[in-house]
N, CA, C and O atoms as a GROMACS GRO file, in nm:
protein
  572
    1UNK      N    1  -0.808  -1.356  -0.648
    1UNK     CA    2  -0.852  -1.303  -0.521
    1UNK      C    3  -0.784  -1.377  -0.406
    1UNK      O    4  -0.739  -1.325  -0.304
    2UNK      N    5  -0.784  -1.529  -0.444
    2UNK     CA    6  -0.741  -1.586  -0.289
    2UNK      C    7  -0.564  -1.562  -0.329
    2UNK      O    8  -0.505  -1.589  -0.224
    3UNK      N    9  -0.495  -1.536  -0.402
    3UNK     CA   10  -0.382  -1.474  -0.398
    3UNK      C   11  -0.365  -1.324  -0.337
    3UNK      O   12  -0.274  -1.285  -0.264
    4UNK      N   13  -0.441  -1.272  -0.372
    4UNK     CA   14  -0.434  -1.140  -0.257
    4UNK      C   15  -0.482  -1.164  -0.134
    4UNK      O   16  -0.413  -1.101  -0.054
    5UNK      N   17  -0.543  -1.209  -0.096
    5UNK     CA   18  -0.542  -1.219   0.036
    5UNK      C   19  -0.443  -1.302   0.098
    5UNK      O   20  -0.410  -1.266   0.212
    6UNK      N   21  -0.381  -1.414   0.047
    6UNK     CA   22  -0.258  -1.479   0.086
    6UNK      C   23  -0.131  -1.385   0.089
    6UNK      O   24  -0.058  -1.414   0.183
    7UNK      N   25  -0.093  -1.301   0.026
    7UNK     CA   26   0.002  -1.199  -0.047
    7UNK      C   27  -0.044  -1.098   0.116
    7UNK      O   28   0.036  -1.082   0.208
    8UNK      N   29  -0.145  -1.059   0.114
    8UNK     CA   30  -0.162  -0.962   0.200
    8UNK      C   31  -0.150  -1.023   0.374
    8UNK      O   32  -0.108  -0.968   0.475
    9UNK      N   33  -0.198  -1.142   0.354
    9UNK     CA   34  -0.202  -1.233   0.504
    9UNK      C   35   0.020  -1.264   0.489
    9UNK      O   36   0.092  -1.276   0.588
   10UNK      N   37   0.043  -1.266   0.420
   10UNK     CA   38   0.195  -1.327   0.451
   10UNK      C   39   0.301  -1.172   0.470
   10UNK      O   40   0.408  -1.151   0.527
   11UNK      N   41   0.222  -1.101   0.403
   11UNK     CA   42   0.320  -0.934   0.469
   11UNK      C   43   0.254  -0.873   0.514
   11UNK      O   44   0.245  -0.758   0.473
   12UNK      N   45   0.173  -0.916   0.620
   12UNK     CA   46   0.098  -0.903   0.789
   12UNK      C   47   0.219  -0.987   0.857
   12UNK      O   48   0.328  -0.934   0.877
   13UNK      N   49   0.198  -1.093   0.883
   13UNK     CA   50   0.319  -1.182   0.912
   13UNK      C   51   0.469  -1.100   0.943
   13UNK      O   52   0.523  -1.081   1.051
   14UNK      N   53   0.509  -1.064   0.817
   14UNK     CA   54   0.612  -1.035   0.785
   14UNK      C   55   0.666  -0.885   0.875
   14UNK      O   56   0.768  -0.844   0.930
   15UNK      N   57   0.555  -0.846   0.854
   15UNK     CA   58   0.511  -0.698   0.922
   15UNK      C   59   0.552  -0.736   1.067
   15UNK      O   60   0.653  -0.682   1.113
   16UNK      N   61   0.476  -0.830   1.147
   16UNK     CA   62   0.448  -0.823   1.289
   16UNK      C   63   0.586  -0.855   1.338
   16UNK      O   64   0.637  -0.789   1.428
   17UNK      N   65   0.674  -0.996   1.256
   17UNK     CA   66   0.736  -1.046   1.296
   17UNK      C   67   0.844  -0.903   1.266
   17UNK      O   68   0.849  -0.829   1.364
   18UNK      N   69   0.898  -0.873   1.191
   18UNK     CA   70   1.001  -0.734   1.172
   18UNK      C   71   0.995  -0.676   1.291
   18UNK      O   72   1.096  -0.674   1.361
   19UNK      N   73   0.864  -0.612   1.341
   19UNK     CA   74   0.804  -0.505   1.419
   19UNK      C   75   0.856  -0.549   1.582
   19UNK      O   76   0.886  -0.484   1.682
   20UNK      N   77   0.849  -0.720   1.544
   20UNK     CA   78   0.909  -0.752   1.709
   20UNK      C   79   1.070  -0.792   1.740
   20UNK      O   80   1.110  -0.835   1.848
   21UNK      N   81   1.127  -0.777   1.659
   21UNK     CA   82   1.258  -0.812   1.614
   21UNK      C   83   1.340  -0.689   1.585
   21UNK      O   84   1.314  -0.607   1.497
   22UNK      N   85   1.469  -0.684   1.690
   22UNK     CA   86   1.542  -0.551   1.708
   22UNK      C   87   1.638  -0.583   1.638
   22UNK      O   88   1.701  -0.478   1.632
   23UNK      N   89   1.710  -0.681   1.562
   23UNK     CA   90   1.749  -0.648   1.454
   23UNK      C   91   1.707  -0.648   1.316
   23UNK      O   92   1.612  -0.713   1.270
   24UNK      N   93   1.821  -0.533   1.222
   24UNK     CA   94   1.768  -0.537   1.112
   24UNK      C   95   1.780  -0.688   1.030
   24UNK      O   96   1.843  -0.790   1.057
   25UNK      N   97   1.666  -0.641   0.891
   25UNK     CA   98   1.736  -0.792   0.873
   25UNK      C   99   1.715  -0.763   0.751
   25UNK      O  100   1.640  -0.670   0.722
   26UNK      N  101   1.787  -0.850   0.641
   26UNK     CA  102   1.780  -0.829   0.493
   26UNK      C  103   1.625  -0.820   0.428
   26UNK      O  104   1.544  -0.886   0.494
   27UNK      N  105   1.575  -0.758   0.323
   27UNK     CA  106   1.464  -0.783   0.264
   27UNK      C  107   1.451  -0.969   0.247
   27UNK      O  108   1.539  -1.055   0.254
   28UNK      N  109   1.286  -0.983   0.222
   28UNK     CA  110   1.254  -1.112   0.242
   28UNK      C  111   1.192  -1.131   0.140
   28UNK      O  112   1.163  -1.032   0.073
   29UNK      N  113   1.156  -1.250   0.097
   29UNK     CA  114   1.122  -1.313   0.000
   29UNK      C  115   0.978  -1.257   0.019
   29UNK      O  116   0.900  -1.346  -0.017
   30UNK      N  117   0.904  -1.138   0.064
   30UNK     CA  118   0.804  -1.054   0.011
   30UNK      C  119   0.863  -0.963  -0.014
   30UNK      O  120   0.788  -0.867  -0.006
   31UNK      N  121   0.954  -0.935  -0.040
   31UNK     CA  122   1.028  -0.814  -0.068
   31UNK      C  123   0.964  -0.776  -0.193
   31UNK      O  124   0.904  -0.871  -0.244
   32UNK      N  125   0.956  -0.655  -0.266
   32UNK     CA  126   0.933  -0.616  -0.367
   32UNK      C  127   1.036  -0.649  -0.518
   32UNK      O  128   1.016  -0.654  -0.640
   33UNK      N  129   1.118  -0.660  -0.450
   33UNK     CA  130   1.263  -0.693  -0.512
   33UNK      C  131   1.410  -0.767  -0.456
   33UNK      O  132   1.418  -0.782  -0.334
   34UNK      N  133   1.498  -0.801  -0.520
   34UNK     CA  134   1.604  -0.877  -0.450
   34UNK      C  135   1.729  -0.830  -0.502
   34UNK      O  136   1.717  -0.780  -0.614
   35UNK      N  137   1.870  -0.831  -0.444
   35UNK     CA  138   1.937  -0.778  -0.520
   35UNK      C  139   2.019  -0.886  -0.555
   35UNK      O  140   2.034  -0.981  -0.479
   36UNK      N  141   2.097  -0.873  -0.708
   36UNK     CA  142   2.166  -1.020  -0.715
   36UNK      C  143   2.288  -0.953  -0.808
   36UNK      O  144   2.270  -0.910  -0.922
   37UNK      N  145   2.379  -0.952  -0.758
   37UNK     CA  146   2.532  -0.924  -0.795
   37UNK      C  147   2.539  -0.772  -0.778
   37UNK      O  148   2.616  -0.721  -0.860
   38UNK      N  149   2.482  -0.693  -0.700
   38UNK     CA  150   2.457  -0.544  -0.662
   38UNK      C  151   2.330  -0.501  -0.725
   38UNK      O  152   2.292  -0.393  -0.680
   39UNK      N  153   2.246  -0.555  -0.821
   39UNK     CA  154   2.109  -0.491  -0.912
   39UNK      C  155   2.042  -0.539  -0.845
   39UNK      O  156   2.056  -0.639  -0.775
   40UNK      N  157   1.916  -0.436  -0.865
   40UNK     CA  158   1.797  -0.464  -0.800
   40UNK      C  159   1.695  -0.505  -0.902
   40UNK      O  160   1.634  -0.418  -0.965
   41UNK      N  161   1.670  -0.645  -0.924
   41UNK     CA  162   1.548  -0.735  -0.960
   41UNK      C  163   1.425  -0.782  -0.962
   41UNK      O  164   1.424  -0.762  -0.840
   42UNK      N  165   1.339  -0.817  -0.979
   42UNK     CA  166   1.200  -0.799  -0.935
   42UNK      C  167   1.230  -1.007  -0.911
   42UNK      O  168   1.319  -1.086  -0.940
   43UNK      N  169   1.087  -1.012  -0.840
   43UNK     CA  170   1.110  -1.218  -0.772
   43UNK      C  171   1.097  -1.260  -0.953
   43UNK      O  172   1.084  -1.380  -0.977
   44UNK      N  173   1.100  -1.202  -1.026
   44UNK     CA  174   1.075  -1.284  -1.166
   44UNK      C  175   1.204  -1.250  -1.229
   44UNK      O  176   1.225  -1.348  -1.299
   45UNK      N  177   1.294  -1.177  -1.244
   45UNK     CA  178   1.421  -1.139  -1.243
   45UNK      C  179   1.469  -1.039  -1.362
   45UNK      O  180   1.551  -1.058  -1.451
   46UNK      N  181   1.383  -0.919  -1.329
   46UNK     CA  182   1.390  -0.821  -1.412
   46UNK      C  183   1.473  -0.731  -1.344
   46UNK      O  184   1.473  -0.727  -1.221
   47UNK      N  185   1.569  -0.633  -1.435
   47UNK     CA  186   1.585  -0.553  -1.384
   47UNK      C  187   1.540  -0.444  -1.340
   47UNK      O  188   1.441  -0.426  -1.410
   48UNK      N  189   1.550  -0.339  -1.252
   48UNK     CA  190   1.510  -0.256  -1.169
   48UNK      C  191   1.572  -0.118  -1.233
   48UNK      O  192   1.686  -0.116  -1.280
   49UNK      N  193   1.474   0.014  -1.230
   49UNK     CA  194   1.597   0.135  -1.277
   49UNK      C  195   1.524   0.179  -1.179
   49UNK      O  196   1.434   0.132  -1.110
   50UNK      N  197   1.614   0.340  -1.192
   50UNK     CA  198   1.584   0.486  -1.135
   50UNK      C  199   1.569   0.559  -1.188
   50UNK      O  200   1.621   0.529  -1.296
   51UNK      N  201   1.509   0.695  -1.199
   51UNK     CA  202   1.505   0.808  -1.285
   51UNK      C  203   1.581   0.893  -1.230
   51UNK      O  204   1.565   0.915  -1.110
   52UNK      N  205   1.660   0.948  -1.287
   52UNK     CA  206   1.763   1.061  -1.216
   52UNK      C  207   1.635   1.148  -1.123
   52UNK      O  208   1.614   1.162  -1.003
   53UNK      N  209   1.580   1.183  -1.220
   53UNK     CA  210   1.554   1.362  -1.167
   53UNK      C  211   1.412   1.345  -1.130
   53UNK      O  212   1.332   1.427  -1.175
   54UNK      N  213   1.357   1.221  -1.031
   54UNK     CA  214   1.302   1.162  -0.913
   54UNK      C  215   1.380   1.239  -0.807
   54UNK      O  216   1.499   1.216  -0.787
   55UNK      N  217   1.294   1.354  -0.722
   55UNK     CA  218   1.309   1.368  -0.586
   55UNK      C  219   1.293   1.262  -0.509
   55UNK      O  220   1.197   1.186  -0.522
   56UNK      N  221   1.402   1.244  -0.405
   56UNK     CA  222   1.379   1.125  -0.274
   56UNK      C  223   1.243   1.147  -0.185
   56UNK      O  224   1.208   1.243  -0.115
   57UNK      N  225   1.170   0.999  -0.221
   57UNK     CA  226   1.048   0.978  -0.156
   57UNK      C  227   0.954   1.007  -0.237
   57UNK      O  228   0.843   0.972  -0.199
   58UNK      N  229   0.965   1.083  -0.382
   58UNK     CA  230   0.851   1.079  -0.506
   58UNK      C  231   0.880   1.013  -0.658
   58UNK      O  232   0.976   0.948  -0.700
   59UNK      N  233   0.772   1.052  -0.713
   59UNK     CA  234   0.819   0.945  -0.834
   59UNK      C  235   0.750   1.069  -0.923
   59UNK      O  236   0.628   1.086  -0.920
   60UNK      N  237   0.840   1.154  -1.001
   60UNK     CA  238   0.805   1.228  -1.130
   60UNK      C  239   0.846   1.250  -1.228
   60UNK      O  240   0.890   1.356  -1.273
   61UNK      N  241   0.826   1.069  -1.310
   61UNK     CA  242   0.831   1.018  -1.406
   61UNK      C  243   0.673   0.988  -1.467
   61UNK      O  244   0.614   0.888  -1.427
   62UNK      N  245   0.627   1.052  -1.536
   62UNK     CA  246   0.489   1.062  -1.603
   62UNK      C  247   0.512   1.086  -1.751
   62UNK      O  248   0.608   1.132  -1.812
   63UNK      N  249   0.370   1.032  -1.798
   63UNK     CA  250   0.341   1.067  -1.943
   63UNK      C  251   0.461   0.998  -2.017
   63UNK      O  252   0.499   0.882  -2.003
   64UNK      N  253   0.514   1.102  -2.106
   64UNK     CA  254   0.650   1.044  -2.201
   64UNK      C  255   0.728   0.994  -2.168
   64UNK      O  256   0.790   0.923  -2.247
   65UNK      N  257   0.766   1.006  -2.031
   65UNK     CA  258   0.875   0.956  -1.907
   65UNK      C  259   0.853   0.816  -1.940
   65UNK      O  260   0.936   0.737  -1.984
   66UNK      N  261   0.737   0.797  -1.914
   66UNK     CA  262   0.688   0.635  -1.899
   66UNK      C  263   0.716   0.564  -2.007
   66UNK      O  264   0.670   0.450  -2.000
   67UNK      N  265   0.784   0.591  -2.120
   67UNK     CA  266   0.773   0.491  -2.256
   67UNK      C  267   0.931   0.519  -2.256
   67UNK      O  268   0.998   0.622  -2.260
   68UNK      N  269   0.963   0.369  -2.249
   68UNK     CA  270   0.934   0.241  -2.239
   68UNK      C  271   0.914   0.205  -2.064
   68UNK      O  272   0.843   0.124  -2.003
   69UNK      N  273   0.992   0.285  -2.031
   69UNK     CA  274   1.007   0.233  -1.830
   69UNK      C  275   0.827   0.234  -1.789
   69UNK      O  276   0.734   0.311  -1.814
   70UNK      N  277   0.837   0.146  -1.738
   70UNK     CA  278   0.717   0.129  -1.586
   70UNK      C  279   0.730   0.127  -1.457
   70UNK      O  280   0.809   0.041  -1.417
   71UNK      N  281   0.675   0.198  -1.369
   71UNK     CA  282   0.634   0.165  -1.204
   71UNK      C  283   0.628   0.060  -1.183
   71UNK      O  284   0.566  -0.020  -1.252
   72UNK      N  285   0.700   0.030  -1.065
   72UNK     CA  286   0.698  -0.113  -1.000
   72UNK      C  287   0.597  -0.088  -0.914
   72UNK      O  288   0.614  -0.035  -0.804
   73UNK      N  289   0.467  -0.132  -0.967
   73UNK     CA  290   0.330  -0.066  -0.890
   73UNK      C  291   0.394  -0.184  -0.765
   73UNK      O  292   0.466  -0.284  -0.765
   74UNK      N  293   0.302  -0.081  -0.640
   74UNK     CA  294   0.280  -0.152  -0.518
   74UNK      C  295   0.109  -0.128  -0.491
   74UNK      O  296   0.048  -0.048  -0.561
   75UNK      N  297   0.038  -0.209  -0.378
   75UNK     CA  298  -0.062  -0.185  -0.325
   75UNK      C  299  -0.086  -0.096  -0.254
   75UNK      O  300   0.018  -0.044  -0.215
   76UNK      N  301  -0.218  -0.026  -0.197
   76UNK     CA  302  -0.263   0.034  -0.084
   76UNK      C  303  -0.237  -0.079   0.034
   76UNK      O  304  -0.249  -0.016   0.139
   77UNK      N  305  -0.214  -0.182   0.056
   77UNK     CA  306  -0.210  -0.269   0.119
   77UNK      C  307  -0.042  -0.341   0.166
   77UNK      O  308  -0.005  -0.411   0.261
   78UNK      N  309   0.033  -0.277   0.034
   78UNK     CA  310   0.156  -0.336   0.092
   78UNK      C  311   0.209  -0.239   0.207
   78UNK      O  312   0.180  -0.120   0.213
   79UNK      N  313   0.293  -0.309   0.299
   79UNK     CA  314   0.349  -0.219   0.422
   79UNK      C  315   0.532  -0.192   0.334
   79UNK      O  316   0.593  -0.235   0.236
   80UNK      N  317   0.548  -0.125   0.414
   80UNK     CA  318   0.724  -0.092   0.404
   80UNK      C  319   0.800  -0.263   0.428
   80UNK      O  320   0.747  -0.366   0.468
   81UNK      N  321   0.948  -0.235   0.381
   81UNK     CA  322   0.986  -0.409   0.425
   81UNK      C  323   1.130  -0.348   0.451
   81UNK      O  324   1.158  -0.291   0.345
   82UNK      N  325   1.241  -0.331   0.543
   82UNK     CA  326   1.351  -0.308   0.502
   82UNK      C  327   1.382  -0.177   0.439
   82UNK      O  328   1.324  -0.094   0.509
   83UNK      N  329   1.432  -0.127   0.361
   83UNK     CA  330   1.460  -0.047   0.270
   83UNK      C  331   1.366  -0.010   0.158
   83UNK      O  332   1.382   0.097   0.098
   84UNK      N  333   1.266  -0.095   0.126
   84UNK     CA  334   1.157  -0.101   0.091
   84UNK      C  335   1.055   0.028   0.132
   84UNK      O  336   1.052   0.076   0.246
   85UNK      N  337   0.990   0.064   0.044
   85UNK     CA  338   0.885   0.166   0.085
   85UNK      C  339   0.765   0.215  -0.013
   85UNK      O  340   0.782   0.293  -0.107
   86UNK      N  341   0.681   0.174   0.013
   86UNK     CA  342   0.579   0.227  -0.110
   86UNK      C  343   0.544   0.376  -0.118
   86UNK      O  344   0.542   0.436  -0.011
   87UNK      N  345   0.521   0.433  -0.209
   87UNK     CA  346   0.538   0.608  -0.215
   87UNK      C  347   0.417   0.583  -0.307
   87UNK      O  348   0.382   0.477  -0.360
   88UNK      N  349   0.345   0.742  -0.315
   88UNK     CA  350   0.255   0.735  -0.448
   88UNK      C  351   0.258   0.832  -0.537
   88UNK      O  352   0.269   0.942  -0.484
   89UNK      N  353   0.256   0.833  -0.596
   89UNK     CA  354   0.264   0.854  -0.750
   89UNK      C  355   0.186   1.016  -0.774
   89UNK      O  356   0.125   1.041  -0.670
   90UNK      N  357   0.173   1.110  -0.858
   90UNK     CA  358   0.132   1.192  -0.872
   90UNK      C  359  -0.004   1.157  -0.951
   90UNK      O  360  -0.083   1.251  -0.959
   91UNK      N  361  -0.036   1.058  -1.001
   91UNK     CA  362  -0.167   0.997  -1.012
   91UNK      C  363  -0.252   0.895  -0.936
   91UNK      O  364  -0.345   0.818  -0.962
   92UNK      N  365  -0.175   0.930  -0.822
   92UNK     CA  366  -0.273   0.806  -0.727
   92UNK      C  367  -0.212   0.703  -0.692
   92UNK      O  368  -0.218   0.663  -0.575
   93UNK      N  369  -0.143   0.642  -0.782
   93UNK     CA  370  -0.135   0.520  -0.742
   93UNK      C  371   0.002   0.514  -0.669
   93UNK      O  372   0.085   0.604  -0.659
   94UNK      N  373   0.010   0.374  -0.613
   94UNK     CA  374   0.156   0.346  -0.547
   94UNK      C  375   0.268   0.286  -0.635
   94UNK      O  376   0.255   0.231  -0.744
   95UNK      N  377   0.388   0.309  -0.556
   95UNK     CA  378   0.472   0.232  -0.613
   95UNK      C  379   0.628   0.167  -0.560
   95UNK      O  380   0.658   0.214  -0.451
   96UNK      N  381   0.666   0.131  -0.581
   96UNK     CA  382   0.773   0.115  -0.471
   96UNK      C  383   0.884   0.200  -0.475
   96UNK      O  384   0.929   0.269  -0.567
   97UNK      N  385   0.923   0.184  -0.354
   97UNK     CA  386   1.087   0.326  -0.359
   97UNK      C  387   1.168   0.159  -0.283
   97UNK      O  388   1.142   0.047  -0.239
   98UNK      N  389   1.279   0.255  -0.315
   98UNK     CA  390   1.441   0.167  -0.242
   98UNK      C  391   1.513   0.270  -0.194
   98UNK      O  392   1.583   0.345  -0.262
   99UNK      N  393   1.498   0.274  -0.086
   99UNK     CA  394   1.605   0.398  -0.013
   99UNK      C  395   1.522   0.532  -0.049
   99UNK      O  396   1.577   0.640  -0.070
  100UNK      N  397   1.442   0.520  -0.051
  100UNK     CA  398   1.355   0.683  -0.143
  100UNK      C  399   1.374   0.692  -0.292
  100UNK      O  400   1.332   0.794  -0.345
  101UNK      N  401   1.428   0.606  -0.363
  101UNK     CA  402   1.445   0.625  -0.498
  101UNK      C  403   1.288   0.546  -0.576
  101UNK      O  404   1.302   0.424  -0.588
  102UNK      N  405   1.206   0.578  -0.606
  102UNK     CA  406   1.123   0.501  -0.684
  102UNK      C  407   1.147   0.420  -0.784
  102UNK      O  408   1.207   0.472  -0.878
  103UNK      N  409   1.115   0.291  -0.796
  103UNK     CA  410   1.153   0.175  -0.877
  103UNK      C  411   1.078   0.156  -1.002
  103UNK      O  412   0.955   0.159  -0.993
  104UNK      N  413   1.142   0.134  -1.138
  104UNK     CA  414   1.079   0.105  -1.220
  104UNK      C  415   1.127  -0.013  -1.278
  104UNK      O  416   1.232  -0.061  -1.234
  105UNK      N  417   1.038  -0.094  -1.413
  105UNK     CA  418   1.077  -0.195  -1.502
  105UNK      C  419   1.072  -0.134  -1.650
  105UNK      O  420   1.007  -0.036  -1.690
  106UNK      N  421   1.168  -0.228  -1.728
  106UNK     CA  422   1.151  -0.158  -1.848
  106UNK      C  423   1.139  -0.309  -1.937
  106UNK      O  424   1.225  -0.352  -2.015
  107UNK      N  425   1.044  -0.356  -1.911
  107UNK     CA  426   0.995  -0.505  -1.979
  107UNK      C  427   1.009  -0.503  -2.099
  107UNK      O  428   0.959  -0.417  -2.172
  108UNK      N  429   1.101  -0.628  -2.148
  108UNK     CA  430   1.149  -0.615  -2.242
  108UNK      C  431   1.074  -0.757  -2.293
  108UNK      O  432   1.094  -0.855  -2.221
  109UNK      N  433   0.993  -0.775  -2.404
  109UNK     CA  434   0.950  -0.868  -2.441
  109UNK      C  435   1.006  -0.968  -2.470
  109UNK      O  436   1.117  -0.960  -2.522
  110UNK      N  437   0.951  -1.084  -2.448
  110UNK     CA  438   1.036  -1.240  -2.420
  110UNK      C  439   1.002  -1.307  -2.555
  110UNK      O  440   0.882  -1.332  -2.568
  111UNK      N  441   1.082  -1.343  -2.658
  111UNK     CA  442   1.002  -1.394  -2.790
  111UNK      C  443   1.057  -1.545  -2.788
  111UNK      O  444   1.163  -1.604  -2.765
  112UNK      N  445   0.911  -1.576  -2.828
  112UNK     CA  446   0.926  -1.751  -2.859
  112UNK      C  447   1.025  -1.761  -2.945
  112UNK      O  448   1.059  -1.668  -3.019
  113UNK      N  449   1.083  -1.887  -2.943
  113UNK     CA  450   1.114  -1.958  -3.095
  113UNK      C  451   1.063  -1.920  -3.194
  113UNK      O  452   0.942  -1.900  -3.189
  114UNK      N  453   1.118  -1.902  -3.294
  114UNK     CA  454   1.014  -1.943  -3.433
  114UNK      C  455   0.869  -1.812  -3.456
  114UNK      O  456   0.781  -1.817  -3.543
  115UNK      N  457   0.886  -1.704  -3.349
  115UNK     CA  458   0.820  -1.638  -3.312
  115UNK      C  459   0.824  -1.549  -3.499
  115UNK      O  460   0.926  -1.566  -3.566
  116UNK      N  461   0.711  -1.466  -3.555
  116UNK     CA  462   0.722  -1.398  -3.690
  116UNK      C  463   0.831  -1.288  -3.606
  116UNK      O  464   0.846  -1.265  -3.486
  117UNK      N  465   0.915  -1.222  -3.757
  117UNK     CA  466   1.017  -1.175  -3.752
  117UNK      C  467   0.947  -0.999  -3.679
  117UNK      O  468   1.012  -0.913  -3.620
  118UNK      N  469   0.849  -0.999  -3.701
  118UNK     CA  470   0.784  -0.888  -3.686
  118UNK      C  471   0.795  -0.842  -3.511
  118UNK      O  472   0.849  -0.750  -3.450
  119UNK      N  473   0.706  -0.970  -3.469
  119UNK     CA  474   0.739  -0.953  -3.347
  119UNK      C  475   0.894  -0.960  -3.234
  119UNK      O  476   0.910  -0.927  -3.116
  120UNK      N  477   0.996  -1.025  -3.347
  120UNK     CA  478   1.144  -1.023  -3.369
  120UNK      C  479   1.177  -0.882  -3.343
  120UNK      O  480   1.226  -0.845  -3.236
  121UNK      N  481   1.154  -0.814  -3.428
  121UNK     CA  482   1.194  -0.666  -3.446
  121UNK      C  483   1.127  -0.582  -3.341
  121UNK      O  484   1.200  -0.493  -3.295
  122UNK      N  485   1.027  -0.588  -3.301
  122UNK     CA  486   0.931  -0.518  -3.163
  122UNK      C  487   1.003  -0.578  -3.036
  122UNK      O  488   0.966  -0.555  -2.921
  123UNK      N  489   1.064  -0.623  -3.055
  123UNK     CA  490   1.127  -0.693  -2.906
  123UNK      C  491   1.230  -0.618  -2.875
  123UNK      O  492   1.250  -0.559  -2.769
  124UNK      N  493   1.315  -0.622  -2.998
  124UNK     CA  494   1.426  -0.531  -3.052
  124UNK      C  495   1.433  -0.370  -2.987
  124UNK      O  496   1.500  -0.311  -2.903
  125UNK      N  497   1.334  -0.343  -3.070
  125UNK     CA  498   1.321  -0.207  -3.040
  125UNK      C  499   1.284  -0.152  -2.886
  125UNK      O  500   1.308  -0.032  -2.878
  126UNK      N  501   1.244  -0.196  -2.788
  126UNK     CA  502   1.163  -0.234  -2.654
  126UNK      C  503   1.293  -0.219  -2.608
  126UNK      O  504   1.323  -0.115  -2.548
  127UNK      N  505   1.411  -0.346  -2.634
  127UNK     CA  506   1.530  -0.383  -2.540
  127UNK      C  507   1.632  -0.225  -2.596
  127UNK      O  508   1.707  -0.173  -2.512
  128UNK      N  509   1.622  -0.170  -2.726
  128UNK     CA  510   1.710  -0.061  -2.789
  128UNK      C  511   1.618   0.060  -2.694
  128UNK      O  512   1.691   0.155  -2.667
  129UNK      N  513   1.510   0.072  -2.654
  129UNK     CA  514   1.472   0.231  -2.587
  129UNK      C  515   1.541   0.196  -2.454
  129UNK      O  516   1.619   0.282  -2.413
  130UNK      N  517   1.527   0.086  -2.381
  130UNK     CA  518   1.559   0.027  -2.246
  130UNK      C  519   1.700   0.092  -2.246
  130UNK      O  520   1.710   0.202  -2.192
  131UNK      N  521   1.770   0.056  -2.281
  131UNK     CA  522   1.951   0.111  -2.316
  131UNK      C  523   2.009   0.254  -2.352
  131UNK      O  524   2.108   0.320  -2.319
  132UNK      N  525   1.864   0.275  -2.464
  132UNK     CA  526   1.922   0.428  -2.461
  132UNK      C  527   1.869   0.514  -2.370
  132UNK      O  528   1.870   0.632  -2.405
  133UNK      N  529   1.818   0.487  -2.252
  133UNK     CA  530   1.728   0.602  -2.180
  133UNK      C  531   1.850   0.508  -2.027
  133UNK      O  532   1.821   0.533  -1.910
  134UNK      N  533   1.934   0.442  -2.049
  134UNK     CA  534   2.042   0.432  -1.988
  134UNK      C  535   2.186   0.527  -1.983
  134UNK      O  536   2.262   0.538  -1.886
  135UNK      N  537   2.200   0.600  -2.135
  135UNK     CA  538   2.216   0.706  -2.138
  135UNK      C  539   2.213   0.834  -2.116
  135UNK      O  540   2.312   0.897  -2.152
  136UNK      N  541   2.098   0.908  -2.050
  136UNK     CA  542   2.016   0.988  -2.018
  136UNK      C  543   1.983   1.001  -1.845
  136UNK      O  544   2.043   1.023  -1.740
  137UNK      N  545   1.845   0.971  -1.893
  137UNK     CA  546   1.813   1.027  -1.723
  137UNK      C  547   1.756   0.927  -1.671
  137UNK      O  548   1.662   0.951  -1.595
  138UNK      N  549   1.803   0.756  -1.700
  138UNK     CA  550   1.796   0.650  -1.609
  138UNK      C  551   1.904   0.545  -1.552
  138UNK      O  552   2.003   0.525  -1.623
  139UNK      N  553   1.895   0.489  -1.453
  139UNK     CA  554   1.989   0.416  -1.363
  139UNK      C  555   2.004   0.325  -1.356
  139UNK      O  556   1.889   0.295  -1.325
  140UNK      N  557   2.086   0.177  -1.361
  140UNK     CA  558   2.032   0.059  -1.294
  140UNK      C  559   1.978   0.091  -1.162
  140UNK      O  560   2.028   0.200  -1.134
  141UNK      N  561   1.905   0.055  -1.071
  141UNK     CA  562   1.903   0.025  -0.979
  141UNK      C  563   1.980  -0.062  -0.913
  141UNK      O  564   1.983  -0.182  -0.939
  142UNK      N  565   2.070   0.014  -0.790
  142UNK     CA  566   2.174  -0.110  -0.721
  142UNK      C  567   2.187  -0.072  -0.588
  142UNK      O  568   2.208   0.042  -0.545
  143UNK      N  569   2.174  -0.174  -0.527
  143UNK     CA  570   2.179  -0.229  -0.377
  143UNK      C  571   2.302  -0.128  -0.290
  143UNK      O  572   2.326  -0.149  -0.171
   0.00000   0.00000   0.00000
């Protein structure tokens, strides 16, 4: 809780100060994302996609769409930042856009050391849908 309200008190801030400031200025470390060698990343350093056949300013990627990719959920509470823009979803919820493109992750599980081979192979398969739906009708996301 006291992280959301810190999260929400620092892009108020972020908000006012933009709002009084006539130039543009790069996304900020509330940014939703960062870009690092042209890709767009999340602050933990995932990559970012697109869905092709996402109209600009919606996100209609649902149901089967969604496996393996996820929404880079945003709040009712986050504001726009830059290029940044939260849009919502055909179920309610928000999520972020970049330029009008809606942002997703396609989390690819992180395996320990020594981790059973089982969960070896599920990691596998996670990072193999991620790649082949790179093929198809998804994008990196890039700056």
């Amino acid at each position: 809780m006291k992280r959301q309200i810190a999260f929400a008190a620092s892009s108020l801030v972020i908000v006012l100060i933009t709002a009084c400031s006539s130039v543009p200025s790069a996304p900020t470390a509330n940014s939703p994302a960062q870009a690092k060698a042209g890709v767009l990343v999340t602050p933990e350093g995932e990559k970012l996609y697109v869905f092709k056949k996402d109209p600009a300013g919606k996100s209609s990627c649902v149901r089967d769409c969604l496996k393996p990719y996820r929404p880079l959920f945003s709040t009712p509470d986050d504001k726009s930042v830059g290029d940044y823009t939260s849009i919502e979803r055909p179920d309610g919820m928000s999520q972020w856009a970049y330029k009008g493109k809606a942002l997703y992750t396609c989390p690819v599980s992180k395996v320990p050391a020594g981790a059973p081979e089982k969960v070896v192979k599920a990691a596998e398969k996670k990072a193999a849908d991620c790649a082949k739906g790179l093929q198809g009708d998804w994008d990196i996301a890039k700056s």
